[in-house]
DOPA-157591 format. One record per atom (N, C-alpha, C): x, y, z. Coordinates in steps of 0.1 Angstrom, whole numbers, padded with zeros to 4 digits, always signed. Example, Ala and Ser with C-alpha at 12.3 -4.5 7.8 and 13.67 -1.06 7.14 Angstrom:
+0132-0057+0078
+0123-0045+0078
+0132-0033+0078
+0128-0022+0071
+0137-0011+0071
+0129+0000+0079
! end
This chain:
+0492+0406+0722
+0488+0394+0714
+0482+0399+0701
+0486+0394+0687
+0484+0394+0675
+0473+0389+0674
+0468+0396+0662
+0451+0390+0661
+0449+0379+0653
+0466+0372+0646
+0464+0360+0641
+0462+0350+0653
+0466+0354+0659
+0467+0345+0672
+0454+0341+0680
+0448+0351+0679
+0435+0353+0687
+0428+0341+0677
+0426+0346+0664
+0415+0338+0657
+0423+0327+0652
+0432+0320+0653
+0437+0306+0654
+0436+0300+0671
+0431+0307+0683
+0426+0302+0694
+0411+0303+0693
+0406+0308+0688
+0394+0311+0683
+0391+0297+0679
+0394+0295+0667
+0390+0285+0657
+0392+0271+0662
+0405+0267+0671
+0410+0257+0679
+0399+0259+0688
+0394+0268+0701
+0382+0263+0712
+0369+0264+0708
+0364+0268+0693
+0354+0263+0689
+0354+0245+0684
+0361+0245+0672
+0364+0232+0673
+0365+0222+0686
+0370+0225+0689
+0369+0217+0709
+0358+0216+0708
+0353+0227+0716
+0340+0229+0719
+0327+0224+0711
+0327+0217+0701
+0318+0214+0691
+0316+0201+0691
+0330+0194+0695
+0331+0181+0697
+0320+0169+0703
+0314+0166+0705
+0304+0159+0715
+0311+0152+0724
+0316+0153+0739
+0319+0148+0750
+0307+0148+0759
+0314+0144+0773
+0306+0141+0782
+0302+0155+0786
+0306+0175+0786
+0299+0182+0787
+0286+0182+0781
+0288+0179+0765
+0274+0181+0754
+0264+0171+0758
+0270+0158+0763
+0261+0146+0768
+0251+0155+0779
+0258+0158+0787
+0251+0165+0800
+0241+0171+0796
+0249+0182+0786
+0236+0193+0785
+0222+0186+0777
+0228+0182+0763
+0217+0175+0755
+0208+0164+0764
+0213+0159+0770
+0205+0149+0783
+0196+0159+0786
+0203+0172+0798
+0191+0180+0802
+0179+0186+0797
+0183+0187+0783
+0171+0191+0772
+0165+0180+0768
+0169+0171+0761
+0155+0160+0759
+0153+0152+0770
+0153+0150+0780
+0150+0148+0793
+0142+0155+0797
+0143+0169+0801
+0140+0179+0808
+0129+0189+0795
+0141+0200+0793
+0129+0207+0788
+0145+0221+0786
+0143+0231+0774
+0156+0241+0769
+0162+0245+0781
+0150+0250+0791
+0154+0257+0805
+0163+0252+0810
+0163+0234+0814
+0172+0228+0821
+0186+0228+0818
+0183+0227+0800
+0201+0225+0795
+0210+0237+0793
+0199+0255+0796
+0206+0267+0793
+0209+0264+0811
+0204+0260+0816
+0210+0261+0836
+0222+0252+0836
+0224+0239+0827
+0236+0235+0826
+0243+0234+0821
+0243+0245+0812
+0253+0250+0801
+0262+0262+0809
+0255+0268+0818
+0256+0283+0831
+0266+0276+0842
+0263+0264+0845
+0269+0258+0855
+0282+0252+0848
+0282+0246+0841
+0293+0242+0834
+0304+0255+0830
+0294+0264+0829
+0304+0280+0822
+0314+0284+0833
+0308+0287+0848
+0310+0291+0862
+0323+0277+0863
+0322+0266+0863
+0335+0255+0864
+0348+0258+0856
+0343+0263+0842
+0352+0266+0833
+0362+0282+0839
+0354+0290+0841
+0365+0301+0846
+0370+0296+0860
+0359+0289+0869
+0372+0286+0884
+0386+0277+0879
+0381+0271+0868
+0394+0264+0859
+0404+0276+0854
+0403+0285+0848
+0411+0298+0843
+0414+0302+0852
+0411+0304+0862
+0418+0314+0874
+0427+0303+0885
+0426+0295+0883
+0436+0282+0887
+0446+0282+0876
+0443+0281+0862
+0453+0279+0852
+0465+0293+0854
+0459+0303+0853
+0464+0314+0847
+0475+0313+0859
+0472+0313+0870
+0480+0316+0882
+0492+0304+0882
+0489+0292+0879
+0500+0284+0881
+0509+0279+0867
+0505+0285+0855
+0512+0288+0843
+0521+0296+0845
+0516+0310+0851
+0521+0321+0850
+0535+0322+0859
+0533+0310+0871
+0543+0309+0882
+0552+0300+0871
+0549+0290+0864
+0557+0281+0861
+0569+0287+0851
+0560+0295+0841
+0570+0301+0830
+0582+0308+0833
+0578+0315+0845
+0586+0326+0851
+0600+0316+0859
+0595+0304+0861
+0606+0295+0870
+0612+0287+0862
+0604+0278+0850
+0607+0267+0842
+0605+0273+0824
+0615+0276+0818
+0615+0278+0804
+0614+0263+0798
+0625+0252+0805
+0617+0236+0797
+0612+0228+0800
+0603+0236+0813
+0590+0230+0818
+0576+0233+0809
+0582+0248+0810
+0569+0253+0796
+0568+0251+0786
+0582+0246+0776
+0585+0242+0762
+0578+0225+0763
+0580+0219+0774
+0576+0205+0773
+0559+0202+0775
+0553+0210+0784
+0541+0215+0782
+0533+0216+0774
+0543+0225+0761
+0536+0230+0751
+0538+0219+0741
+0544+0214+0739
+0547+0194+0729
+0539+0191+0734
+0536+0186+0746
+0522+0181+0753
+0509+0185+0749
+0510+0194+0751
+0497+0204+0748
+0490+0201+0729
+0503+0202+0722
+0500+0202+0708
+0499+0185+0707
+0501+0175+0713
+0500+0164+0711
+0483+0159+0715
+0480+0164+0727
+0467+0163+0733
+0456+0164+0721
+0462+0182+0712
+0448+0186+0701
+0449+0174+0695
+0462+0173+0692
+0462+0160+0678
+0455+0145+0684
+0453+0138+0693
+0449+0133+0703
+0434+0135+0702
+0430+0148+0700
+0412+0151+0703
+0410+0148+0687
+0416+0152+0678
+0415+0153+0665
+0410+0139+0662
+0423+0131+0662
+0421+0117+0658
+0408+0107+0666
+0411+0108+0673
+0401+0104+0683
+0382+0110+0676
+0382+0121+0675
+0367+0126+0673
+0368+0120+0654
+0373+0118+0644
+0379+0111+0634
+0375+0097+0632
+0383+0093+0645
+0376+0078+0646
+0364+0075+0650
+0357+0085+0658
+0346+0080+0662
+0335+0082+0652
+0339+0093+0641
+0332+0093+0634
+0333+0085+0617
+0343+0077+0619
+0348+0068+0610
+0338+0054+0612
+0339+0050+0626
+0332+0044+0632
+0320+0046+0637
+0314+0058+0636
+0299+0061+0639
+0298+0059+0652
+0305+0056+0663
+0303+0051+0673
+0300+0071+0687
+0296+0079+0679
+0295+0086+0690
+0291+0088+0707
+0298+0094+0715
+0291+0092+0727
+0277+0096+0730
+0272+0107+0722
+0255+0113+0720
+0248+0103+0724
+0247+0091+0719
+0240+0077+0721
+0235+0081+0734
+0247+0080+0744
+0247+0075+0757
+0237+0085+0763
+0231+0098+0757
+0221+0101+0763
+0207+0096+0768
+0205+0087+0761
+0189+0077+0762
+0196+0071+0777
+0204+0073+0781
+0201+0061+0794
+0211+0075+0812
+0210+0082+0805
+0214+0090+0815
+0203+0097+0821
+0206+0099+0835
+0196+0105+0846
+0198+0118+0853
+0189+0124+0850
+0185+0139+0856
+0187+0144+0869
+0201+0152+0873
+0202+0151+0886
+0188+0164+0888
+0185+0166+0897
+0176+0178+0902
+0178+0194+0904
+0191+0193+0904
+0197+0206+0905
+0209+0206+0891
+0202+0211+0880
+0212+0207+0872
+0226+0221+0868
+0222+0227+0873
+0234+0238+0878
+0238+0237+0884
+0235+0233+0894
+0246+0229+0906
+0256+0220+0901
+0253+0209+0896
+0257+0194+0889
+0264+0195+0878
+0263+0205+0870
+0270+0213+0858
+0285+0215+0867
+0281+0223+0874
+0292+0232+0882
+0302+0226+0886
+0295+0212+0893
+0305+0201+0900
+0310+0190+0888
+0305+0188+0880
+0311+0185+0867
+0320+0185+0862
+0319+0201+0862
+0332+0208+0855
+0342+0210+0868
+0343+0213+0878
+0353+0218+0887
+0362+0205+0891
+0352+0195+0893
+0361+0181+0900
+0363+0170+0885
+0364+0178+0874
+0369+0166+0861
+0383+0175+0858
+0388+0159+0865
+0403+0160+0863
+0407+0166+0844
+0402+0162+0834
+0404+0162+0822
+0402+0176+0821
+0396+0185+0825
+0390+0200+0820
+0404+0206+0829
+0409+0204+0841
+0421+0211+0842
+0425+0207+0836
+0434+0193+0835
+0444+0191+0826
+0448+0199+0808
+0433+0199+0808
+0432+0204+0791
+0439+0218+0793
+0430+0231+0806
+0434+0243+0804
+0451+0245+0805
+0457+0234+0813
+0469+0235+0818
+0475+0233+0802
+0470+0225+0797
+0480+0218+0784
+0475+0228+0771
+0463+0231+0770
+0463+0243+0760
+0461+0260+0755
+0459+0264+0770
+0466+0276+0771
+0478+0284+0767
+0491+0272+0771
+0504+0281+0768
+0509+0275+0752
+0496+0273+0744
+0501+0271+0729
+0501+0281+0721
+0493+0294+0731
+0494+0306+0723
+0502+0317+0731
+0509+0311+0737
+0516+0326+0749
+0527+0321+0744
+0536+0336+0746
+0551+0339+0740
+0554+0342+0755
+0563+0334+0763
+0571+0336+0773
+0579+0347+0772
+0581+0350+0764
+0592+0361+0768
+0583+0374+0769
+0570+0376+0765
+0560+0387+0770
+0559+0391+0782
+0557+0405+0784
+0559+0411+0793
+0545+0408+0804
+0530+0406+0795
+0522+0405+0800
+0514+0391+0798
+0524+0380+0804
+0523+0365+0805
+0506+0364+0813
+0505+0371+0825
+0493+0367+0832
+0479+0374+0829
+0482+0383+0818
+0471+0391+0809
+0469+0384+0799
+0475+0378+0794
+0471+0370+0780
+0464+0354+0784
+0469+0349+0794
+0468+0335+0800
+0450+0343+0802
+0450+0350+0811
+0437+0352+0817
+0428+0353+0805
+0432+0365+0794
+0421+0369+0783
+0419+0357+0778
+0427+0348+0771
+0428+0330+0765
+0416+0321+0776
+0419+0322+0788
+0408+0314+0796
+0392+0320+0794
+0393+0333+0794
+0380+0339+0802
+0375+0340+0783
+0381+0339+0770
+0373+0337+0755
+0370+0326+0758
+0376+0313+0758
+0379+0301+0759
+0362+0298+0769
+0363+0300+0780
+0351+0298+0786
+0336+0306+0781
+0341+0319+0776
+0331+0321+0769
+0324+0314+0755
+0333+0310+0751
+0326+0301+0734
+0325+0292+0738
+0332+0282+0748
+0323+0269+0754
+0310+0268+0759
+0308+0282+0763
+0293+0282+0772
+0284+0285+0763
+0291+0293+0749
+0286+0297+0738
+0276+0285+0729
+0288+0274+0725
+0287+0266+0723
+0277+0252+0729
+0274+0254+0743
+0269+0243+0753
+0256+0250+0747
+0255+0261+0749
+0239+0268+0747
+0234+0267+0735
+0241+0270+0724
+0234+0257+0711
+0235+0247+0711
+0239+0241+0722
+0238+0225+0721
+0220+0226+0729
+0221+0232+0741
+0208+0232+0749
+0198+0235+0742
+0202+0248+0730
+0184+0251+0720
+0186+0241+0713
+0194+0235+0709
+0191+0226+0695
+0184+0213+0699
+0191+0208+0713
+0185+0196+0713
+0171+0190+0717
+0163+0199+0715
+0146+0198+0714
+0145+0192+0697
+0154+0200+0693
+0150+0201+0679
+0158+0189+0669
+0173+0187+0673
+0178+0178+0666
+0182+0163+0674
+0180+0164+0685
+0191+0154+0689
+0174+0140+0698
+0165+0151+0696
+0150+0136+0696
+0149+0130+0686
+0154+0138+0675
+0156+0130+0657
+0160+0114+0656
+0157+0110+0647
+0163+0094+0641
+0180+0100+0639
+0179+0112+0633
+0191+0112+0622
+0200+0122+0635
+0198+0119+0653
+0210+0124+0657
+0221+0119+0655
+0225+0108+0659
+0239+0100+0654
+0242+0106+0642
+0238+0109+0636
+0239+0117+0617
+0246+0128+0627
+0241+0140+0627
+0244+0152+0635
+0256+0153+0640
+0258+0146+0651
+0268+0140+0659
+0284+0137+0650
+0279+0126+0640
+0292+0119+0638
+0294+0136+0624
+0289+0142+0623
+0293+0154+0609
+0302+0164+0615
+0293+0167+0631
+0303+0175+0635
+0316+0172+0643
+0319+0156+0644
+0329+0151+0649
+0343+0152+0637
+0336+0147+0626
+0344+0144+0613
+0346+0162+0613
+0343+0170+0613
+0340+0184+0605
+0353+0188+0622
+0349+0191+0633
+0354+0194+0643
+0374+0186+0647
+0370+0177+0641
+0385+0160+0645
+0393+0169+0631
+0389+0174+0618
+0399+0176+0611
+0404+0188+0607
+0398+0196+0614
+0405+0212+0623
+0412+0211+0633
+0410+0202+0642
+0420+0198+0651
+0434+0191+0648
+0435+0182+0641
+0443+0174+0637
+0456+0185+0627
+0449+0195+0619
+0455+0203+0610
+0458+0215+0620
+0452+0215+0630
+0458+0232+0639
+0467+0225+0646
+0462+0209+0655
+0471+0207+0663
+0489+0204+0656
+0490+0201+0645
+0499+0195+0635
+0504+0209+0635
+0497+0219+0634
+0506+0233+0630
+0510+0245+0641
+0504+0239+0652
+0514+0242+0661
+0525+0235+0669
+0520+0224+0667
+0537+0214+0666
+0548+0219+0657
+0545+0221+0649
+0555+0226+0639
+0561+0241+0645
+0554+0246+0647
+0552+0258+0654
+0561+0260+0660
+0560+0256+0671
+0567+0251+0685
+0582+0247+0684
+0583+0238+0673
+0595+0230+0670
+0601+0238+0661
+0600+0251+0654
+0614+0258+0651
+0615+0269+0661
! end
């Protein structure tokens, strides 16, 4: 795998990852709720869901390519439609100011928030779906080492997410008790929706010659 490749996956699962969803809700909840400790335990738990997700992805990708060439081409249209999908969507919401961050003031502290991270991530249908749909936007099927690259792409991928959850967990002492979180929120949606929108657009293109 080319190292244009790496840091155009790079730049695509930070982006993701920056977005404010129901992961960032969780964690930022566990910090101004709680206290940093709680939201670095469920940024850890969320992390541990993320790779049982890669090692499910890698394995049933890896079977499919090897059986289906326009199963995996259709996949991958899929897959580049979804970014474009996150793009627009985090775009709007910040067109509209309408972020989900809000929804923190009214969400409740489970007790074991690692545990609850964990189960979070393992039983949300959307976090497979996503690994299944954007994994094979950077694998070349005809490679020899299809289930080494699937895996390295999962196990980065989980790492900058958890990277990313854990500046969400120190920051939110600090930014997200503010007047000006919704500020915060909707900069990095607009900043995060129009990297997506421009990568997911350019691997469509991609794809299609």
């Amino acid at each position: 795998m080319d190292i244009n490749t790496l840091l155009l996956f790079t730049t695509v699962s930070l982006s993701i990852n920056l977005i404010p969803g129901p992961d960032v809700i969780y964690i930022v909840t566990s910090t101004v709720k709680g206290n940093m400790k709680r939201g670095i335990k469920a940024s850890f738990g969320l992390g541990i869901g993320y790779l049982i997700h890669t090692v499910s992805a890698v394995f049933g990708l890896s079977a499919l390519i090897a059986s289906s060439a326009f199963v995996f081409t259709l996949i991958k249209y899929l897959g580049a439609a979804y970014l474009l999908y996150l793009g627009l969507s985090a775009l709007f919401n910040c067109y509209k100011n309408s972020s989900e961050m809000i929804s923190t003031k009214t969400t409740k502290l489970p007790v074991n928030v690692f545990r609850q991270g964990v189960i979070i991530s393992v039983f949300n249908p959307k976090v497979a779906f996503f690994f299944i749909a954007f994994l094979p936007q950077f694998i070349d099927p005809s490679s020899s080492t299809i289930t080494q690259d699937l895996l390295m792409l999962g196990l980065l991928f989980s790492l900058l997410a958890t990277i990313c959850n854990l500046l969400y967990a120190v920051l939110g002492t600090m930014l997200f008790r503010s007047p000006q979180a919704q500020k915060y929120s909707r900069v990095l949606e607009g900043v995060s929706g129009t990297l997506l929108v421009a990568l997911g657009a350019k691997i469509a293109l991609t794809s299609a010659r």
